[in-house]
VOGUMI-509445 format. One record per residue (C-alpha): x, y, z; residue in one letter. Coordinates in steps of 0.001 Angstrom, whole numbers. Example, Ala and Ser with C-alpha at 12.3 -4.5 7.8 and 13.67 -1.06 7.14 Angstrom:
# residues 2
+---------+---------+---------+------+
|      px |      py |      pz | resn |
+---------+---------+---------+------+
|   12300 |   -4500 |    7800 |    a |
|   13670 |   -1060 |    7140 |    s |
+---------+---------+---------+------+
# end
This chain:
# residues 217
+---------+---------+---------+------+
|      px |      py |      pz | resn |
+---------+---------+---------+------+
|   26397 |  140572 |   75503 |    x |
|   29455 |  139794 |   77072 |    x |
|   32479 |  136782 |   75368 |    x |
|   33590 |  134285 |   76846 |    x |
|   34606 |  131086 |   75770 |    x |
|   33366 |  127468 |   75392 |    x |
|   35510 |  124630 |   75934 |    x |
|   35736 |  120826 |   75939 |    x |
|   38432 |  118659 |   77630 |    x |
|   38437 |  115257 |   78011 |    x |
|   40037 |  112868 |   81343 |    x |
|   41816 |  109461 |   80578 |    x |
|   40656 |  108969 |   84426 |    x |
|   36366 |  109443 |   82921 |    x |
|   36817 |  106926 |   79750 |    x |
|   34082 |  108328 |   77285 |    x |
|   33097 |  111557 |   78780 |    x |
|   33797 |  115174 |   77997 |    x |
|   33243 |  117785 |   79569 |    x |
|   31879 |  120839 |   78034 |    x |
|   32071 |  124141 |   79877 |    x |
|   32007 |  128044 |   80173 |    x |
|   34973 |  130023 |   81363 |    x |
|   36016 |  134015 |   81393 |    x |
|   39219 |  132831 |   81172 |    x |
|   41510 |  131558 |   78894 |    x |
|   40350 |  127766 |   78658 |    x |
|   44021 |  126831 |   79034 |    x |
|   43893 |  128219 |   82431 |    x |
|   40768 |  126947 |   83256 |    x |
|   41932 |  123680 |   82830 |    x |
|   45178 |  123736 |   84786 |    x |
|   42533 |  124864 |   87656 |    x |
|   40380 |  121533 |   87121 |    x |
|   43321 |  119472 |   88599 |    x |
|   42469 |  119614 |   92089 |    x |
|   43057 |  116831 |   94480 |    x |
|   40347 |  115077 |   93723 |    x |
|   41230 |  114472 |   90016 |    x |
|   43409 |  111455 |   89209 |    x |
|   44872 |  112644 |   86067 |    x |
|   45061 |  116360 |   84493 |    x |
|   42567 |  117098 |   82072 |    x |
|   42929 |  117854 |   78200 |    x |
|   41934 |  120603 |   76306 |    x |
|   40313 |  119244 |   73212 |    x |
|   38677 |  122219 |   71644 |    x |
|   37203 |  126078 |   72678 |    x |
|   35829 |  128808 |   70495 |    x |
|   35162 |  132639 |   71782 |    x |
|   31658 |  133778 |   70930 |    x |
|   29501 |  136278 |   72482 |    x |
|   26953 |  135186 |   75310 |    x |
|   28917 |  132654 |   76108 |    x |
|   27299 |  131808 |   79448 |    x |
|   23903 |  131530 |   77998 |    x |
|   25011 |  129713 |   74671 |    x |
|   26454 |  127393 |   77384 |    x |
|   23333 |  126929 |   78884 |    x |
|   21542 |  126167 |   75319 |    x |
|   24905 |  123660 |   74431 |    x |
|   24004 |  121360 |   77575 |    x |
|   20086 |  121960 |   76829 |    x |
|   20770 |  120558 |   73307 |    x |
|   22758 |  117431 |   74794 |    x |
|   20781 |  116685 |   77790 |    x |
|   20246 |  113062 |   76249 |    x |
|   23704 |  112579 |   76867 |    x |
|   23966 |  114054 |   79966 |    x |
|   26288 |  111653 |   82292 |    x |
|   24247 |  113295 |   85462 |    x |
|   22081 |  116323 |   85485 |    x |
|   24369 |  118137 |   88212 |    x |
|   27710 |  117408 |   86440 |    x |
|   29036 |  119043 |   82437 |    x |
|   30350 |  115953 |   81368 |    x |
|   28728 |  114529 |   77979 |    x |
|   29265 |  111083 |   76567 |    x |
|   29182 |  112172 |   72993 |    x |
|   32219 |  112172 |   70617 |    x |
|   34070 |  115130 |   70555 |    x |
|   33400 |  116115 |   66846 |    x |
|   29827 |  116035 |   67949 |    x |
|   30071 |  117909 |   70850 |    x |
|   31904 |  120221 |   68294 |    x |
|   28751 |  120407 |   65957 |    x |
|   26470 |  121191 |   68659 |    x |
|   28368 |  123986 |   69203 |    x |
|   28682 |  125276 |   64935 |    x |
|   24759 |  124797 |   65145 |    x |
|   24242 |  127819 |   67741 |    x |
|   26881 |  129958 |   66864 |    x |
|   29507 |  131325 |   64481 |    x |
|   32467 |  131848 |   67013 |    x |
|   34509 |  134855 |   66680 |    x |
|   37688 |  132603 |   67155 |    x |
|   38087 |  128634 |   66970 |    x |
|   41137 |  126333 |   68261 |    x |
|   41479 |  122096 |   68578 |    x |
|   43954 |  119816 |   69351 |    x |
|   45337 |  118710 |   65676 |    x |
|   46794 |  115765 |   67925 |    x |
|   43110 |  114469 |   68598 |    x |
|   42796 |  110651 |   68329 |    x |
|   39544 |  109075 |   68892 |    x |
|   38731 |  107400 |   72251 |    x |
|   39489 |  103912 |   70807 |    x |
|   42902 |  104734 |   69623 |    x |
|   43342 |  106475 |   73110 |    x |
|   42384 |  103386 |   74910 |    x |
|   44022 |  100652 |   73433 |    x |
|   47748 |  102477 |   73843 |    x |
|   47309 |  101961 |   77431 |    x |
|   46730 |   98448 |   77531 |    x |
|   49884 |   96464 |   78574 |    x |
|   50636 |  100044 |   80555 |    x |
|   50518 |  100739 |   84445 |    x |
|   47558 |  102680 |   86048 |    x |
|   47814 |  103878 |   89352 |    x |
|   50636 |  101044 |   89431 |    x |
|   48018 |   98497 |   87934 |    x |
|   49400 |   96868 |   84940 |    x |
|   46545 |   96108 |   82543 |    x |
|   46045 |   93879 |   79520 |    x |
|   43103 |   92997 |   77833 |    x |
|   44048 |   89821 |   75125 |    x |
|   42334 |   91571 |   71874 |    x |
|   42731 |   95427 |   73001 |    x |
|   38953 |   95238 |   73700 |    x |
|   38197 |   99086 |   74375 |    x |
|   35384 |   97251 |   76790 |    x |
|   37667 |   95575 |   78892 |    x |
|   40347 |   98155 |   78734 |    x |
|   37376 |  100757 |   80246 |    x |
|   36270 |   98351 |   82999 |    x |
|   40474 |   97468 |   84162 |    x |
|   40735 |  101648 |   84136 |    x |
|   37433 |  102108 |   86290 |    x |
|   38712 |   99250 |   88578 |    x |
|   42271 |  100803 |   88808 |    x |
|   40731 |  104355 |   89899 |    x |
|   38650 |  103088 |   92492 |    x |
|   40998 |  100739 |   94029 |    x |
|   43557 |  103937 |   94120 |    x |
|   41266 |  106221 |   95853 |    x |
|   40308 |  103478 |   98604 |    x |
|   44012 |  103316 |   98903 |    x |
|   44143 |   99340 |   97222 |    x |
|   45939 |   99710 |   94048 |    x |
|   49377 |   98625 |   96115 |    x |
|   47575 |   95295 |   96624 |    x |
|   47236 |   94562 |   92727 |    x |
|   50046 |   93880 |   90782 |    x |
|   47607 |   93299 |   87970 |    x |
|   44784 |   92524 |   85725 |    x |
|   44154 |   90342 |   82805 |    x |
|   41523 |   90348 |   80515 |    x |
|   41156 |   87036 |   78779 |    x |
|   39178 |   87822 |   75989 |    x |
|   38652 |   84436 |   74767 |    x |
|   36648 |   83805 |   77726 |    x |
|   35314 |   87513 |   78798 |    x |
|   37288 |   87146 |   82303 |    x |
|   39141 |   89182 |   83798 |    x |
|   42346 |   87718 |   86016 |    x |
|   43577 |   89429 |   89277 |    x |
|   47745 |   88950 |   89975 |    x |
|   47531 |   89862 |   94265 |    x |
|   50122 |   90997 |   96672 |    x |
|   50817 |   88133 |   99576 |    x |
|   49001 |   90343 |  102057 |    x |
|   45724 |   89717 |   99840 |    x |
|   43961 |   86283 |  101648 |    x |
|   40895 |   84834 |  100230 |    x |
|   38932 |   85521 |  103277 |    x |
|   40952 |   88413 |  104141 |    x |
|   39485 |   92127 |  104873 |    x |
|   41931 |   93671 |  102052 |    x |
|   39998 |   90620 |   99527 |    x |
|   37027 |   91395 |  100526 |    x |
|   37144 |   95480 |   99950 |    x |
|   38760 |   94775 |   96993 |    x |
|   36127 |   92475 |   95814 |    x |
|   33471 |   95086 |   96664 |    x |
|   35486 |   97209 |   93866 |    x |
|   35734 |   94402 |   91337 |    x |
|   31837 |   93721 |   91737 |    x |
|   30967 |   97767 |   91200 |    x |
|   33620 |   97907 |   87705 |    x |
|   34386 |   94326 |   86437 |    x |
|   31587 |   92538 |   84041 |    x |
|   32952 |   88823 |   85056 |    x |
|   36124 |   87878 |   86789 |    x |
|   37805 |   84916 |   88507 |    x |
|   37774 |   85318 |   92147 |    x |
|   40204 |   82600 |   94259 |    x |
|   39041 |   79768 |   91392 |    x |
|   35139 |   81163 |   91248 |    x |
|   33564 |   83071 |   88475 |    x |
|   31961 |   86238 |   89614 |    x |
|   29731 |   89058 |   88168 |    x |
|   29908 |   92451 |   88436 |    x |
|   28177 |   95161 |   86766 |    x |
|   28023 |   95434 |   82860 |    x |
|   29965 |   98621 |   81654 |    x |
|   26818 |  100553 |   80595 |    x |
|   25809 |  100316 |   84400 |    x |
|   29169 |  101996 |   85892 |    x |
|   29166 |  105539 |   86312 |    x |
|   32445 |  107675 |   87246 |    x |
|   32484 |  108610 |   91062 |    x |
|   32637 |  112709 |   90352 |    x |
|   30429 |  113487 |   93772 |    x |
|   33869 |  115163 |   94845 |    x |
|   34710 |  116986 |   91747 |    x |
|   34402 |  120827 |   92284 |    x |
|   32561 |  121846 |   89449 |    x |
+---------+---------+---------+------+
# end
């Protein structure tokens, strides 16, 4: 039975998702290889153990947590990472264990960014809602990779009202074909936003999922 190790990072760029994985190598490396051009942000190491079988204990780890499976082609989980850990402790007794001592949970993550830039984006959500804070980072990332982000200055969150408030560059016109793309973003990532003084709804958070198609993994 040959080791290996078992590891689980996490990607401010995939709020709520970890990814659990199998590597020969040393999971630091392994994760310095996962930031390809297609990642927004570098990846964290949150925890890996070296046990034996490690490909096939792999295999029974993502068996275990199918139910919360982000897609069936993908390792990423949305499960909390001391869960993810436990799944693990129930299969095995690793021969060696490290974690980040620095780990935070996702909320605590999440609400230092707001009032912080992403992708040049400022975003602020009124009450640190971890909701709002989620959808503004899923916007952000999609507007960057359609090559948008330049064209928003920012985003407010009122959370009084559950709106969310765009601040546009001059070049973005109501009837304009920058608005409009950029409206096709707010739709797919934004529960309810004012759009040039009309309310509009997008989809509810539990309905986004994180574009990964081009993620080699």
């Amino acid at each position: 039975m040959a080791k290996g190790f078992i590891y689980i990072c996490r990607n401010m760029a995939m709020p709520g998702l970890l990814k659990i994985g199998y590597s020969v190598k040393v999971p630091t490396e392994r994760v310095d290889e996962l930031f390809t051009t297609g990642v927004p942000e570098p990846f964290k190491l949150e925890y890996y153990c070296l046990a034996e079988n490690a490909k096939r204990l792999e295999t029974q780890i993502h068996q275990n947590l199918s139910v919360y499976r982000h897609r069936a082609d993908r390792e990423f989980f949305r499960i909390e990472l001391e869960n993810a850990i436990q799944s693990i402790a129930n299969l095995c007794k690793p021969e060696h264990e490290w974690r980040d001592e620095q780990y935070q949970p996702l909320s605590s993550q999440i609400a230092r960014i707001n009032g912080q830039k992403i992708n040049g984006i400022t975003i602020v959500s009124r009450h640190d809602s971890e909701r709002e804070i989620t959808e503004m980072i899923n916007f952000s990332e999609s507007a960057y990779q359609q090559s948008l982000a330049s064209y928003v200055y920012s985003l407010f969150y009122d959370s009084n009202s559950c709106c969310c408030n765009f601040e546009f560059a001059n070049e973005v016109e109501q009837f304009g074909y920058i608005a409009d793309d950029i409206l096709e973003i707010a739709l797919e990532t934004i529960s309810q936003f004012e759009w040039f003084g009309q309310i509009q709804h997008g989809k509810p958070l539990t309905d986004i999922e994180v574009d990964d198609d081009d993620i080699p993994w």
